[in-house]
C-alpha positions as CSV (number, residue, x, y, z in Angstrom):
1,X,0.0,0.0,0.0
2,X,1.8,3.2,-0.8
3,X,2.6,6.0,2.0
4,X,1.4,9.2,2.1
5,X,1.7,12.2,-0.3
6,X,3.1,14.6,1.9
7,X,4.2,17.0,-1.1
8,X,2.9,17.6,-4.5
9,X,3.9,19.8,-6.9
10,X,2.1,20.6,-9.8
11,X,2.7,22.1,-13.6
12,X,5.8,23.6,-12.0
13,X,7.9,25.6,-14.4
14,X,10.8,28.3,-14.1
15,X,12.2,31.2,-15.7
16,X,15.0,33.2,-15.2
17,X,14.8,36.1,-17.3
18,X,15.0,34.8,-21.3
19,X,16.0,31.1,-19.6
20,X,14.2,28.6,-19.1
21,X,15.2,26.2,-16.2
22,X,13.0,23.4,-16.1
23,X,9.4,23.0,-17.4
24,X,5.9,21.3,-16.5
25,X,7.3,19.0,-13.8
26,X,4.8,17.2,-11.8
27,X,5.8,15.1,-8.7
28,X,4.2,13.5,-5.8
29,X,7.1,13.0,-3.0
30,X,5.4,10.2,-0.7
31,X,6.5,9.6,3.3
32,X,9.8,8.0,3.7
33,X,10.4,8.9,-0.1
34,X,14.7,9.2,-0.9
35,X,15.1,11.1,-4.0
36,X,18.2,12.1,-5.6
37,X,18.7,15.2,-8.0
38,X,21.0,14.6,-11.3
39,X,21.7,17.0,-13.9
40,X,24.3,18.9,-15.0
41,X,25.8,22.0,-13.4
42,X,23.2,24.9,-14.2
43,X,20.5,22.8,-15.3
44,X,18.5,23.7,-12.3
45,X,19.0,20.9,-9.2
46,X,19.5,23.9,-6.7
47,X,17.0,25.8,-7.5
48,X,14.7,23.5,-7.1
49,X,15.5,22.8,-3.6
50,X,15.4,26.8,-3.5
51,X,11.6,26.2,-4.1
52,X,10.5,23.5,-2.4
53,X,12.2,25.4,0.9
54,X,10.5,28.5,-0.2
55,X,13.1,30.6,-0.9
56,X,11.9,31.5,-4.8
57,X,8.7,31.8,-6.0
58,X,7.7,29.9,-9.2
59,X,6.9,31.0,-12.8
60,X,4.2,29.2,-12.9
61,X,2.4,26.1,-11.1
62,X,1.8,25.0,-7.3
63,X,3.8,23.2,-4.2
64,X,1.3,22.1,-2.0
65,X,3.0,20.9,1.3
66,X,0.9,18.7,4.2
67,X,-0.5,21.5,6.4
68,X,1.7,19.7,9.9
69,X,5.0,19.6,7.4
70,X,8.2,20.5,8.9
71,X,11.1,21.1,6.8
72,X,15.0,21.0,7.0
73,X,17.1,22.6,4.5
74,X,21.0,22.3,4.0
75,X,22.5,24.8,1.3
76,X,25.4,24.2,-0.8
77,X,26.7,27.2,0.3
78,X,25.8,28.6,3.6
79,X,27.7,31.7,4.8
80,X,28.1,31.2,8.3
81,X,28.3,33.4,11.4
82,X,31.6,34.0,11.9
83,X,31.2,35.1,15.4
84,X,28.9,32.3,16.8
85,X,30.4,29.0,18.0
86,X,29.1,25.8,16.9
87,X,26.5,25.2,19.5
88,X,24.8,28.5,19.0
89,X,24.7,28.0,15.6
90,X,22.8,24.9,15.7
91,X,20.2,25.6,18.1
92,X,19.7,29.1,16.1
93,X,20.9,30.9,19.3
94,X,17.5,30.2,21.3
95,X,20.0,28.9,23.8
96,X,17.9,30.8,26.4
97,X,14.5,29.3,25.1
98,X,15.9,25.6,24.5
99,X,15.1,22.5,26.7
100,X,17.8,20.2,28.3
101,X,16.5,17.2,26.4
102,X,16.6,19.5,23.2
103,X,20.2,20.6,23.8
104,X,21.1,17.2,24.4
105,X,19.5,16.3,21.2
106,X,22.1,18.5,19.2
107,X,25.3,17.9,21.4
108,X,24.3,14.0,20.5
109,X,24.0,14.7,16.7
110,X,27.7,16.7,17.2
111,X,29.3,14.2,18.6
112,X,28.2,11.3,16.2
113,X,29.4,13.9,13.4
114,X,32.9,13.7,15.7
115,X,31.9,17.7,16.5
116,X,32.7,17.7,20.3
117,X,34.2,21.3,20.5
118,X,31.4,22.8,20.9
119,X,32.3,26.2,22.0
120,X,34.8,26.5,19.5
121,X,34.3,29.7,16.4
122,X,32.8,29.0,13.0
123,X,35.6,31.3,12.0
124,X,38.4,28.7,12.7
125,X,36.2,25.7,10.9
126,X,37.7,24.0,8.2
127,X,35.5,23.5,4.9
128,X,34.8,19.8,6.1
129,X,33.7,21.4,9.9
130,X,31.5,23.4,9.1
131,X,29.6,21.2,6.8
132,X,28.9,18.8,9.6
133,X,28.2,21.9,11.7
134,X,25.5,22.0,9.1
135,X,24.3,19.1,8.7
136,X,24.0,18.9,12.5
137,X,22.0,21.7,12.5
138,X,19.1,20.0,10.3
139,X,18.6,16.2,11.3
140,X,18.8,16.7,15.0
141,X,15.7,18.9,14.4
142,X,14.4,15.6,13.1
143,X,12.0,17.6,10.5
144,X,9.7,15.4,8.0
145,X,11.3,16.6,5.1
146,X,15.1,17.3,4.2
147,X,16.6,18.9,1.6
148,X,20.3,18.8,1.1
149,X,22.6,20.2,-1.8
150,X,25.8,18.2,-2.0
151,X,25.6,17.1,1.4
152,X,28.4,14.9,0.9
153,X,31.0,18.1,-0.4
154,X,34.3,18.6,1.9
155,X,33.6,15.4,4.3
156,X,36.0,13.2,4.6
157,X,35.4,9.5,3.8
158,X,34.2,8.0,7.4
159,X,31.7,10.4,7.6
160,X,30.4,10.1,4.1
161,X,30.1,6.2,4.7
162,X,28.1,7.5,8.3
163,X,26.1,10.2,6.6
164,X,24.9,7.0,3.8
165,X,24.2,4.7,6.6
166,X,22.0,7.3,8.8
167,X,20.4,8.0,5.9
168,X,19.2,5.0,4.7
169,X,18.5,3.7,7.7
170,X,16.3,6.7,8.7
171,X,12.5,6.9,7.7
172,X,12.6,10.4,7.9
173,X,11.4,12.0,3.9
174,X,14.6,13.1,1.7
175,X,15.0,15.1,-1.4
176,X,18.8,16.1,-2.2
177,X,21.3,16.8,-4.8
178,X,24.4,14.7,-5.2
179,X,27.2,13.7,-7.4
180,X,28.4,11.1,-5.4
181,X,27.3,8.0,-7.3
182,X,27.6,5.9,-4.5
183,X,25.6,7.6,-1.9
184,X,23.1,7.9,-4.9
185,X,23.1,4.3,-5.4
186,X,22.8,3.5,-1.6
187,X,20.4,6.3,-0.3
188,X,17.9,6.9,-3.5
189,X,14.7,5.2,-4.1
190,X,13.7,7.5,-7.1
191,X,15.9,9.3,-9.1
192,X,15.0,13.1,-10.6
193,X,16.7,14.2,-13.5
194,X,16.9,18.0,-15.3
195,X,17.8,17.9,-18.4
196,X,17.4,20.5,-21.2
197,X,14.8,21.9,-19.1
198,X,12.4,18.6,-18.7
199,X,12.5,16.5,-16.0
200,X,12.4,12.9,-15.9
201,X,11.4,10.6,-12.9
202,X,13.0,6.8,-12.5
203,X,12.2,4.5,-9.9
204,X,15.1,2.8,-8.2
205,X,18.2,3.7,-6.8
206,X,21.0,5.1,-9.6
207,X,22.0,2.1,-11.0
208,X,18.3,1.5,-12.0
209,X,18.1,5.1,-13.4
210,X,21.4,4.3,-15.1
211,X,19.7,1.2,-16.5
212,X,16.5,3.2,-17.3
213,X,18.0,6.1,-19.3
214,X,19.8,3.7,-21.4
215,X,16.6,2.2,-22.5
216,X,15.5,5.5,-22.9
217,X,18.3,6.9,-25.0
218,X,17.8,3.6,-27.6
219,X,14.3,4.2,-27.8
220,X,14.9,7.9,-28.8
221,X,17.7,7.0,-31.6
222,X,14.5,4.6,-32.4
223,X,12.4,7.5,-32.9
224,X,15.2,9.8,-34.5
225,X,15.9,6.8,-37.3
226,X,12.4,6.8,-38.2
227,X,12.1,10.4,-38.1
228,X,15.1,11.1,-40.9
229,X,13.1,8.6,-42.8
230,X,10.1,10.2,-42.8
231,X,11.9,13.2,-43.6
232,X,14.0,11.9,-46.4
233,X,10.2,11.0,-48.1
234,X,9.2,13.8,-47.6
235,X,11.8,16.0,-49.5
236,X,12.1,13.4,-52.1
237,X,8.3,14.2,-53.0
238,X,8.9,18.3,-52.5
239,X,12.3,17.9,-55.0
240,X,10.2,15.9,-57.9
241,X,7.0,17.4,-57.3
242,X,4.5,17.8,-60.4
243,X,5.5,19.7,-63.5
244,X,1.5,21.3,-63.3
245,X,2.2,22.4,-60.3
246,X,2.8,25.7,-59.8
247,X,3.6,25.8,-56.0
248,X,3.8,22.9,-53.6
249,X,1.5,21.7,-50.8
250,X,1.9,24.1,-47.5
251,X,0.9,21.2,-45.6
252,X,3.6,19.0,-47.0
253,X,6.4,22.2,-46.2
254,X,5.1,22.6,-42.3
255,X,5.6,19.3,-42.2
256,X,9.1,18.8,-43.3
257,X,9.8,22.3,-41.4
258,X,8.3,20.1,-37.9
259,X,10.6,17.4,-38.5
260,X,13.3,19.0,-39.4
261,X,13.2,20.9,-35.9
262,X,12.1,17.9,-33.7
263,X,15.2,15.8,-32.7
264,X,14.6,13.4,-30.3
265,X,18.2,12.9,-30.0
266,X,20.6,16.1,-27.8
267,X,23.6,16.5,-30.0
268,X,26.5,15.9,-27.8
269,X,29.9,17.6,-28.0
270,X,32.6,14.8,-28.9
271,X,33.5,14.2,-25.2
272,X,36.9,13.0,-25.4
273,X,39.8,14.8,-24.6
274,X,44.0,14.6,-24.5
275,X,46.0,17.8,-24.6
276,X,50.0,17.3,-26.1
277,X,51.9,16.3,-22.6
278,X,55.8,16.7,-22.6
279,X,57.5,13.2,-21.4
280,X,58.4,12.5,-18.2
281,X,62.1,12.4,-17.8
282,X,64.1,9.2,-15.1
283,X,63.7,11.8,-12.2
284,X,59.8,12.7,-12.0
285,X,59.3,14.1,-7.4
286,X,61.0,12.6,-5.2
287,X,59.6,13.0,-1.7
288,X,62.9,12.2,1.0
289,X,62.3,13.0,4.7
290,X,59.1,15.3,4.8
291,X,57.4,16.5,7.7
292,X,55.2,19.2,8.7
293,X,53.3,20.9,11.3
294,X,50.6,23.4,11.9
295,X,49.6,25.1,14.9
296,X,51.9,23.0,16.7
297,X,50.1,20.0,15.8
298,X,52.3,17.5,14.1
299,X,50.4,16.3,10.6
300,X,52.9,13.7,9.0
301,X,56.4,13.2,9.7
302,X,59.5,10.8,7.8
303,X,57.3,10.7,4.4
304,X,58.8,8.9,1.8
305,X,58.2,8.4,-2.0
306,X,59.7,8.9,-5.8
307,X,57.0,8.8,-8.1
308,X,57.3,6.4,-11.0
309,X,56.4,7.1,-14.7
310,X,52.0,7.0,-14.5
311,X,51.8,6.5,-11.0
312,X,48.1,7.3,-10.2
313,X,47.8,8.2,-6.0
314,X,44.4,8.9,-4.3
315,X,45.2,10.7,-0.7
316,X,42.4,10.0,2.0
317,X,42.4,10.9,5.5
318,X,39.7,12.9,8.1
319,X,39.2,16.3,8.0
320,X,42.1,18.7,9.0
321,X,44.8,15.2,8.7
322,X,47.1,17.4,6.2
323,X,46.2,16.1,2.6
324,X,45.9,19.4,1.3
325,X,48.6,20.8,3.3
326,X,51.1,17.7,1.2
327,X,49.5,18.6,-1.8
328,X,50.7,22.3,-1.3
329,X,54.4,21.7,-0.3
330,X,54.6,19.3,-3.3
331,X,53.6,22.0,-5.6
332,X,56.0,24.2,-4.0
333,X,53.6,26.8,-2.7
334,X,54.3,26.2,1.0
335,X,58.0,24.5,2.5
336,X,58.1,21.4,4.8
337,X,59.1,22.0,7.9
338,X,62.1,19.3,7.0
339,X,62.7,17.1,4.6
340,X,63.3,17.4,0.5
341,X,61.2,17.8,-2.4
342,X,63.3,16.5,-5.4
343,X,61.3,18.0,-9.0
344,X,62.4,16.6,-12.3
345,X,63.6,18.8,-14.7
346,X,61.0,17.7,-17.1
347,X,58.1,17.6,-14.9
348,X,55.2,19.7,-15.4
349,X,52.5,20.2,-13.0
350,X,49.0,21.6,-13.4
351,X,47.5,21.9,-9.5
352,X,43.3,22.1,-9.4
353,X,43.2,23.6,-5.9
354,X,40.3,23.7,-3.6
355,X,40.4,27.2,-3.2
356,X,38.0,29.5,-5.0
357,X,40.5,31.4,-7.7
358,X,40.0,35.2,-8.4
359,X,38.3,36.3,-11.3
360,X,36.6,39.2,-13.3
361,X,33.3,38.1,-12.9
362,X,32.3,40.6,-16.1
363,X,34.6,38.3,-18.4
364,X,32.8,36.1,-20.6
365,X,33.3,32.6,-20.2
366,X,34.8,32.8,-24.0
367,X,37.4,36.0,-22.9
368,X,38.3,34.0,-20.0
369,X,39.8,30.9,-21.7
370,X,41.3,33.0,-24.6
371,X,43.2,35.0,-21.8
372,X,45.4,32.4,-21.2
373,X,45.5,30.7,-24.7
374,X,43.3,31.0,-27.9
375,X,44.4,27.7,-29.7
376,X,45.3,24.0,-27.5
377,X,47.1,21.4,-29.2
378,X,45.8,17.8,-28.8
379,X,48.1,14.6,-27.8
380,X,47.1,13.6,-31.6
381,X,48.4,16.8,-32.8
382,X,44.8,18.7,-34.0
383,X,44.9,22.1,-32.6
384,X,41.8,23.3,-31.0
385,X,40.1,27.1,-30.7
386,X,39.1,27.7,-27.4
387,X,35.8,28.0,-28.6
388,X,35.8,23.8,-29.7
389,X,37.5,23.3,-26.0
390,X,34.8,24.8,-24.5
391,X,32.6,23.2,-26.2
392,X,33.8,20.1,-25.4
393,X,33.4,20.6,-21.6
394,X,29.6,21.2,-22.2
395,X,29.9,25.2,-22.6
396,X,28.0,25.5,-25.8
397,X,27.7,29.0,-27.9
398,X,25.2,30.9,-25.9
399,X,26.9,29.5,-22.6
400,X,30.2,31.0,-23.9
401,X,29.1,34.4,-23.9
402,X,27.4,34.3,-20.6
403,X,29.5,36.8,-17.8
404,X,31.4,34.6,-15.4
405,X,29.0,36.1,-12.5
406,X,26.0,34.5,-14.2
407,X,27.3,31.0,-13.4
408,X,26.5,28.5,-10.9
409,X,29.8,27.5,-8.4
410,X,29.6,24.3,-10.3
411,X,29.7,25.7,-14.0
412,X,33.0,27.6,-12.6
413,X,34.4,24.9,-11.4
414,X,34.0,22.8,-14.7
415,X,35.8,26.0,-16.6
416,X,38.4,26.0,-14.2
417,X,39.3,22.6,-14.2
418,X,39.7,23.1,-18.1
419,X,42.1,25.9,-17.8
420,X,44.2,23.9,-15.1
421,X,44.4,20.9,-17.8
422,X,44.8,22.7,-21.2
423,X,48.3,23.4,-21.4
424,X,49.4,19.7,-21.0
425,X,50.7,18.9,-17.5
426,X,52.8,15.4,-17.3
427,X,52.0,15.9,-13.0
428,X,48.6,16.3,-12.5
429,X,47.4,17.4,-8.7
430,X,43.7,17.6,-7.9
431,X,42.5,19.2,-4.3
432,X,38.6,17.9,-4.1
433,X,37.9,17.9,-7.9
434,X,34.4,16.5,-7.7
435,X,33.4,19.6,-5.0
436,X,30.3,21.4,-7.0
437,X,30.9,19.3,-10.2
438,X,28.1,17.5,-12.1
439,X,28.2,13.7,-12.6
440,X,28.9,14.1,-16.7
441,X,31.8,16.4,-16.2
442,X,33.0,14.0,-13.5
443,X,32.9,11.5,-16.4
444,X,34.6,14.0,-18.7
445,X,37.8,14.1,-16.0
446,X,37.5,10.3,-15.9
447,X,37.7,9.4,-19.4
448,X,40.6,12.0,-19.7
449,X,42.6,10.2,-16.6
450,X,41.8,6.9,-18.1
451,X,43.9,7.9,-21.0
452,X,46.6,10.4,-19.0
453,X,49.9,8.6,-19.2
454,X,51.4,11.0,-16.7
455,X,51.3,11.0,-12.8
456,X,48.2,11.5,-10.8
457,X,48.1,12.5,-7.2
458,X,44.5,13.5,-6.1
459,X,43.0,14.2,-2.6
460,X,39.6,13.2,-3.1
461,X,36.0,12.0,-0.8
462,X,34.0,10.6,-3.9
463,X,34.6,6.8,-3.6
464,X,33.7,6.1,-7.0
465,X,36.0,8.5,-8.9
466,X,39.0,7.2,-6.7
467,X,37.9,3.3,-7.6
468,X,37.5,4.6,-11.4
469,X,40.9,6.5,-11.1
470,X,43.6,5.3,-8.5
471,X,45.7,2.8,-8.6
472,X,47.2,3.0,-5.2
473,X,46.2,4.9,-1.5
474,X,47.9,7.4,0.9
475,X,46.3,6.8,4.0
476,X,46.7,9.0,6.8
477,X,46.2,7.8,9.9
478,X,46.9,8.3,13.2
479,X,50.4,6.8,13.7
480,X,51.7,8.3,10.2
481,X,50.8,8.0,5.8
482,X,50.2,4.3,5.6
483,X,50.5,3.1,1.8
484,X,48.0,1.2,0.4
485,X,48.5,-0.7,-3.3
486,X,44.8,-0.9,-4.7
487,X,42.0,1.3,-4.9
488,X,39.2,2.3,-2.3
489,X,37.3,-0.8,-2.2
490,X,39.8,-2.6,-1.8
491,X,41.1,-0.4,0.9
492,X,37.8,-0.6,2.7
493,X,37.7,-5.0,2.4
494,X,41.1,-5.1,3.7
495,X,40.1,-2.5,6.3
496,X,36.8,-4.2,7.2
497,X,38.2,-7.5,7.0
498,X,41.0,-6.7,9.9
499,X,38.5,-5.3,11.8
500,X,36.4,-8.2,12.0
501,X,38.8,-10.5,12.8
502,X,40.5,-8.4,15.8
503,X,37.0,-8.7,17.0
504,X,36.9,-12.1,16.3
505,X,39.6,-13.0,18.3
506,X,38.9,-14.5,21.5
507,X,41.0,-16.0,24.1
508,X,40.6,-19.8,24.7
509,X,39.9,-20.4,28.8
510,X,41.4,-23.4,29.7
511,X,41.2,-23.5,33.5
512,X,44.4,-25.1,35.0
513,X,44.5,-27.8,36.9
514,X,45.6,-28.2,40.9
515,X,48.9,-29.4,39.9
516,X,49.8,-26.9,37.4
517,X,48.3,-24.3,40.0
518,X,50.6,-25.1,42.4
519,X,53.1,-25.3,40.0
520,X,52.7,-21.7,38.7
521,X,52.2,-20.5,42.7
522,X,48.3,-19.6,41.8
523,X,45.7,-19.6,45.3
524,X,42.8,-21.0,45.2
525,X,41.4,-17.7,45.4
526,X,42.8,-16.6,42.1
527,X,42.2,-19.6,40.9
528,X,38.3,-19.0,42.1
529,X,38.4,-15.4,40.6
530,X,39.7,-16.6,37.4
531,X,36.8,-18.8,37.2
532,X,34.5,-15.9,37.7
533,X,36.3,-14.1,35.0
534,X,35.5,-16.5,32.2
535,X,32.3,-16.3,33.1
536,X,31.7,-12.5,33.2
537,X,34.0,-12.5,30.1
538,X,31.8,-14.3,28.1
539,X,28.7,-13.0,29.5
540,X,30.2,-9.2,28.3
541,X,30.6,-10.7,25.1
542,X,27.3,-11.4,24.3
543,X,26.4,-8.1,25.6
544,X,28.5,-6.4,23.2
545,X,27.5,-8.4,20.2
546,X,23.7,-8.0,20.8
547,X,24.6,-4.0,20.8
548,X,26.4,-4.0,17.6
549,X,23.4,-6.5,16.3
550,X,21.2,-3.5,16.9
551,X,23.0,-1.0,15.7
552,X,23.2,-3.0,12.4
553,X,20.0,-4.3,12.3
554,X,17.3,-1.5,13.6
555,X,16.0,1.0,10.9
556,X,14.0,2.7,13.5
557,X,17.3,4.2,15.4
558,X,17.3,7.6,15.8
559,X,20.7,9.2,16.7
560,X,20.2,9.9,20.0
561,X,19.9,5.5,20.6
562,X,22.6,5.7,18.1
563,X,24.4,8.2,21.2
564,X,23.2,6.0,23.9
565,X,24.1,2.8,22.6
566,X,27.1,3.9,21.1
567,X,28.4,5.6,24.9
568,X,27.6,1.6,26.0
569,X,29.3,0.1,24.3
570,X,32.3,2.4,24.6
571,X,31.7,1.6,28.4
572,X,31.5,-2.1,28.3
573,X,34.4,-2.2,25.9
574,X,36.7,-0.7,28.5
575,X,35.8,-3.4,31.0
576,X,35.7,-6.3,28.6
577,X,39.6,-5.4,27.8
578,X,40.1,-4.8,32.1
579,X,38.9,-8.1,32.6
580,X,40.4,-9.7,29.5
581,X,43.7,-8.3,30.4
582,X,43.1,-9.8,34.7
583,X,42.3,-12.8,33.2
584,X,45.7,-13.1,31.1
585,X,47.8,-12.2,34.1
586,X,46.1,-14.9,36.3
587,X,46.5,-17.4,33.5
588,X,50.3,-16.6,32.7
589,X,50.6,-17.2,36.5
């Protein structure tokens, strides 16, 4: 039986002065629906969100929310008060009006997003921070229905992989935009797509809108095949016509004039892409000794590589770990504190950094390119205008004459990235390259790395563009940069797999006998307490299991059992390993 329709919108179409951003969409969003937004950068996924929140008023049509309906909504881009601290930022600074069990409600959402500092400025967050300061803020209100844009932009990996499981274990209603294929695939139960305007609803997580589309695509080229038929009839009869005739059917000229204009197929820009790459000579970085600290907090120490010809590294880490600080001193924009970083004489780096760059925002997107070069030469040798570049990074005509300050942060991005890769790097560094892109310009950079014979180092959250385009892991953890050989699945098995079986591993409890008590010099009352401890040892053991069953296996959890069972099992931990170690002394006895 299906759940309720707790938001409907109807005929809903947009316009932004003489564009149109999407058209006649009609969609019923049903309690405990998941729906992720797909489309390419500036097609329209933010706004949307814009107007079911509230924020923007539509051209034309109806949102009709549930009259009880409460509503969350995480921006892409939220300035934040610099001057409040975290906590007051969450509870909207009703600190004086909010409830103890209400507080605790946001300091246990904090702490689950590994937040604990709560007193500490939104000034001194870091980009990862103060999104989870964000998200914080909207699910411990626990609202019916959330929106999120790109909630998964500047966390690092553990907290992407908690954000997916909270998610789809909660029954709580979700629209929200994403280009992380992977938290699509696991979080989405209907997929919304703008394109060109229109908007197209798939049931199923990504891989079934994947699926879907394909299907759709073959039945358009279907319909496009016996379209140019029709057409080539139809201007075989206008060429011959009749000699009596002195002017030829207007019905017969609308109608070729209709099919000449209705393609059922988009013309795409030929998407592939190499630019002419100087070779990499025997010496290509050589990393001997490097260390560095910040704040005097020590980040990595002793670090260790020379890069081989098309070595492809993917750095992961948490938040504030350093990765981008590396990336940096490799580049030579900032020094190690000690240690050397050895540059090949023929190495060429291009460096896609995190950070915003500054720009004339009343340059065209056309003058911007041509600043730095008017023609690119291919691997192959064609030379390219900047005009065909851009067009093959989905900027078509019109697009190229649009003012830089008409563009969404995605759209920049995407130019960006084009300028950092135009002039043939043979070193290619990428800081968060997926931040604010759409998925068909991810797949754009992918094909292009696929093919890149030179080196790759890329800090990166997006799972699925690491699996695609890493051959190998810098890890940072807690005791140093741990190399991994392999991708981020396999990371994660290996990971996973040495988890389970330190948990795995239990003790035998073989209780001694009198003889070899005596022998070893044990009382009888250790002898009694180490009895006892096998017991309780076991007992805890079962406790702790049938905790970790729960949290694994309830989809009714909200994150406050998630706290309290979470702070139990913490707690019964530490005594399992006091007892465990007791019982270890008494038996070496």
């Amino acid at each position: 039986m299906p759940s309720e329709v707790i938001l409907t919108v109807e005929n809903l179409s947009l316009q932004l002065g003489s564009k149109v951003i999407f058209a006649e969409l009609n969609l019923g969003v049903h309690n405990g629906d998941k729906i992720g937004i797909v489309g390419i950068n500036g097609s329209g996924k933010s706004t949307l969100l814009r107007l079911l929140a509230g924020n923007l008023e539509p051209t034309t049509g109806t949102i009709v929310k549930r009259r009880d309906l409460t509503l969350g909504w995480l921006p892409q881009n939220e300035p934040l008060p610099a001057e409040e601290t975290i906590l007051q930022y969450v509870l909207n600074q009703n600190l004086s009006r909010t409830s103890v069990p209400e507080e605790h409600r946001y300091k246990a959402m904090l702490s689950l997003l590994n937040l604990s500092d709560w007193n500490k400025p939104l000034n001194l967050l870091s980009g990862g921070e103060r999104r989870k300061a964000g998200l914080a803020k909207v699910l411990a209100r626990e609202p019916d229905l959330i929106l999120l844009d790109e909630p998964t932009n500047h966390l690092d990996l553990d907290t992407i992989e908690w954000l997916q499981d909270y998610l789809t274990k909660s029954r709580k209603t979700l629209l929200f935009v994403s280009h992380d294929r992977y938290f699509l695939d696991a979080v989405s139960n209907r997929i919304l797509e703008i394109e060109h305007s229109h908007c197209y609803i798939t049931e199923g997580n990504y891989t079934d809108y994947v699926e879907q589309k394909l299907i759709r695509l073959t039945d358009q080229k279907r319909k496009e095949i016996r379209r140019q038929a029709q057409l080539k009839k139809e201007l075989d009869w206008l060429k011959r016509g009749a000699k009596a005739r002195t002017s030829k059917p207007k019905d017969h000229i609308n109608r070729v004039q209709k099919l000449i204009s209705q393609s059922y197929l988009i013309s795409k820009p030929e998407l592939k892409i190499s630019f002419l790459m100087e070779r990499q000579g025997k010496t290509i970085l050589e990393l001997h000794n490097i260390s560095k600290s910040f704040e005097g907090k020590l980040l990595f120490q002793n670090l260790e590589h020379i890069f081989q010809a098309g070595e492809k590294i993917g750095i992961i880490g948490p938040n504030g770990c350093g990765k981008t600080t590396l990336l940096k001193i490799i580049a030579g924009e900032i020094k190690p504190d000690t240690g050397t970083v050895k540059v090949g004489v023929n190495t060429r780096f291009s460096f896609f950094s995190q950070e915003v760059e500054n720009y004339n925002p009343d340059l065209s997107v056309f003058e911007y390119l041509t600043q730095y070069s008017e023609v690119i030469q291919t691997q192959s040798g064609l030379k390219l205008t900047a005009k065909e570049m851009l067009k093959r990074f989905l900027f078509d005509d019109k697009m190229q004459q649009q003012k830089l300050a008409s563009l969404s942060g995605g759209e920049l991005r995407r130019l960006f990235l084009l300028k950092s890769l135009m002039f043939g790097a043979n070193f290619i560094i990428l800081d968060e390259p997926t931040n604010d892109l759409d998925i068909q310009t991810l797949e754009i950079l992918e094909d292009y790395l696929d093919d890149f014979k030179g080196c790759l180092l890329v800090v990166s959250h997006d799972r699925f563009f690491l699996d695609r385009c890493v051959e190998q892991l810098f890890v940072f953890e807690k005791d140093g940069i741990r190399k991994f050989p392999g991708s981020y699945s396999d990371y994660l098995l290996v990971r996973n797999y040495q988890k389970e079986e330190k948990e795995n591993k239990k003790p035998t409890f073989n209780i001694a006998s009198k003889s070899q008590r005596q022998s070893r010099g044990i009382s009888y009352k250790e002898q009694r307490e180490l009895e006892l401890l096998t017991q309780e040892i076991e007992n805890l053991e079962t406790q702790i299991k049938n905790l970790e069953d729960s949290l694994n296996s309830t989809p009714t959890l909200t994150h406050l059992d998630y706290l309290r069972i979470s702070e139990e099992l913490e707690s019964l931990n530490m005594l399992y390993q006091q007892k465990l170690q007791r019982w270890f002394d008494l038996s070496e006895k």
